[in-house]
N, C-alpha and C positions, 0 to 999 in steps of 0.2 A: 255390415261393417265388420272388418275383423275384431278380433278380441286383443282388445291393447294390456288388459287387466294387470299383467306381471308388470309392469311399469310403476304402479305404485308399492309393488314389492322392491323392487329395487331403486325407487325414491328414498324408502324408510332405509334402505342403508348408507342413505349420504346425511343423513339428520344431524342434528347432535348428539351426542351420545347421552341417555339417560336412560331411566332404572329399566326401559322397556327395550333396552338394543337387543339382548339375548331373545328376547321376544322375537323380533322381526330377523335377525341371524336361522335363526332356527324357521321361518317362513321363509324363507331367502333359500335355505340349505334344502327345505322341503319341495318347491318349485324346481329348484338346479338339478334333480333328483331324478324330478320328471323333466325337463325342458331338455337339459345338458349334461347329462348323467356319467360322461368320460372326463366333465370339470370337478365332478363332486369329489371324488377324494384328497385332490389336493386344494380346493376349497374348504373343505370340512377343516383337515388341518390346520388351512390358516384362519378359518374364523375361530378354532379352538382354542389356538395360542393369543390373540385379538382378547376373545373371551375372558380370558385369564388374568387379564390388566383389572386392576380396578377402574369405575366409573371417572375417575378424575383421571385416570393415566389415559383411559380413552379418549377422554376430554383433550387433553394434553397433545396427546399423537393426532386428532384432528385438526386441532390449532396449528398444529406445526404445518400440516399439511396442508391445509385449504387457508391459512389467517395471515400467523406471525411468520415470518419470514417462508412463505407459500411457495410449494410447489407449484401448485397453480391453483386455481381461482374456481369458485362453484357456480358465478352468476355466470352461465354461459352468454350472456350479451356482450360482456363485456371483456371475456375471452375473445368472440369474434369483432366485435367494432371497437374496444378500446374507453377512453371516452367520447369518441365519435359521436355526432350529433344521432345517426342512423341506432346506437342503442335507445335513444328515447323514443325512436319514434318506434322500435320491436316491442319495450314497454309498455307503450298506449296499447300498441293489439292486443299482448298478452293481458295485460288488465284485463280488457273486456272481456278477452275469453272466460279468463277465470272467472269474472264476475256472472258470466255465462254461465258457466258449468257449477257454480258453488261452491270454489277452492276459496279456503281464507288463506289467504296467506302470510299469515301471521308477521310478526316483525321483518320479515325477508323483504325483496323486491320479486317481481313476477318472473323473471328468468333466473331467478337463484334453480340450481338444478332440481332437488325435491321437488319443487313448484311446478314446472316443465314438464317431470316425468307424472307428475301427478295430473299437469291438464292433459297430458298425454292417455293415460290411463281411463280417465273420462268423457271426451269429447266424443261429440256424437256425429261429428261432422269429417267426415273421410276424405275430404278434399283438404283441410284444416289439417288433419293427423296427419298426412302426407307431408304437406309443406313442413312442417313442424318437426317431426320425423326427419328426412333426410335434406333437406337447405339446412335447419338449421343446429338440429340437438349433432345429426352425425357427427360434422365435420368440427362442431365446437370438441366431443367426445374425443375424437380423432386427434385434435391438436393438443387436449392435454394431456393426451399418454405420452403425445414427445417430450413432456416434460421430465418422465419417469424413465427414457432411452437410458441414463445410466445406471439407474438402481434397479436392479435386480429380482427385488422380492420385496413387495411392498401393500399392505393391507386392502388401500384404495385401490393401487392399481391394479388389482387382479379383479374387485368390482368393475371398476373402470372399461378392464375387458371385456367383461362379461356381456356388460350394458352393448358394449360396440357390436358384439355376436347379433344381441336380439335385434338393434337396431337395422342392421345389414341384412338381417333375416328379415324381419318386418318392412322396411321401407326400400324396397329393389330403386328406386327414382323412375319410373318409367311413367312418360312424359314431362317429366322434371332434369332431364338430365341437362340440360341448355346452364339449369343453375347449380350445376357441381363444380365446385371448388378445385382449380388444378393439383395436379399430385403434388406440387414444389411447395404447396401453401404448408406441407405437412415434412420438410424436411429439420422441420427444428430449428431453423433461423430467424423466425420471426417475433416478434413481443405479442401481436396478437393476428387472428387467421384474416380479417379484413372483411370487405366485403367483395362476391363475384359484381359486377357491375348490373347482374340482370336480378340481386336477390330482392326481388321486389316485394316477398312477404314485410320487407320493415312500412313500405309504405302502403299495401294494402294488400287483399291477397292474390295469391298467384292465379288460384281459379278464376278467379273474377276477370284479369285481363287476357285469360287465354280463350275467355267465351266472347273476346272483343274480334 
């Protein structure tokens, strides 16, 4: 199975912010270094200026971003179905996974992003990390950068891209492409990505019925 490992490096930078973010900024910068190393100086930069806020201001700038009056939203289920009945039932699987894998997921729900990239990062199951990977982290990642189409320079959204790189690197869909998302789902006009009719991972998983 490939090596998903950076995934929980780039979990810890969607946390909340507290006394440990220059910790994982500086695990984040060190990974980018080796992985993406033509991103790293103008990442350095913006995680330096990032940096420089105090732990409440950080606090603050996350809030704004992911909370009170949000850019957009971290629980990627709810990105892609809304409150659609179809996020409860991606919850039951991710539950189990996690419970699977040993992720607590503390006060979150199981597709809050950290949680996702984190069962991503340990799953042992590569038919699992696929489906999970590109049906559903991609195209939620995907749609909320059209949220950031008018702001320019923005702390998350430059993680935000980052993540889309490795995901695109790591999860090509091949055998999966039946359940990608059309390009229009990503022009910015929609409140949330929906579901393809075929994304069967909410109701069980996609391996399972293509061995039918």
């Amino acid at each position: 199975m490939k090596n998903l490992s950076h995934y929980k490096i780039v979990a810890n930078m969607f946390s909340y912010p507290n006394e440990q973010a220059g910790e994982y900024s500086n695990e984040f910068l060190d990974m980018i270094l080796v992985e993406l190393p033509e991103r790293y100086p103008a990442l350095q930069q913006q995680i330096s200026e990032h940096n420089q806020l105090s732990i409440r201001e950080q606090q603050e700038y996350y809030l704004k971003t992911f909370d009170v009056q949000a850019i957009c939203y971290l629980d990627i289920g709810y990105v892609l179905f809304g409150e659609d009945y179809k996020r409860a039932q991606l919850l039951v699987n991710l539950q189990s996974e996690h419970k699977k894998t040993g992720i607590d997921c503390g006060s979150e729900l199981g597709d809050h992003l950290p949680n996702v990239l984190t069962l991503l990062s340990k799953t042992t199951d590569p038919d699992f990390a696929d489906e999970l990977g590109f049906i559903i982290t991609m195209p939620a990642i995907r749609f909320m950068l059209t949220r950031f189409k008018n702001i320019t320079t923005h702390y998350y959204k430059e993680i935000l891209e980052v993540l889309l790189v490795f995901l695109q690197r790591d999860f090509n869909g091949k055998g999966l492409m039946e359940f990608a998302m059309p390009e229009e789902v990503f022009n910015g006009d929609r409140d949330f990505v929906m579901s393809s009719p075929k994304s069967v991972i909410c109701d069980s998983f996609c391996h399972k019925h293509k061995t039918i």
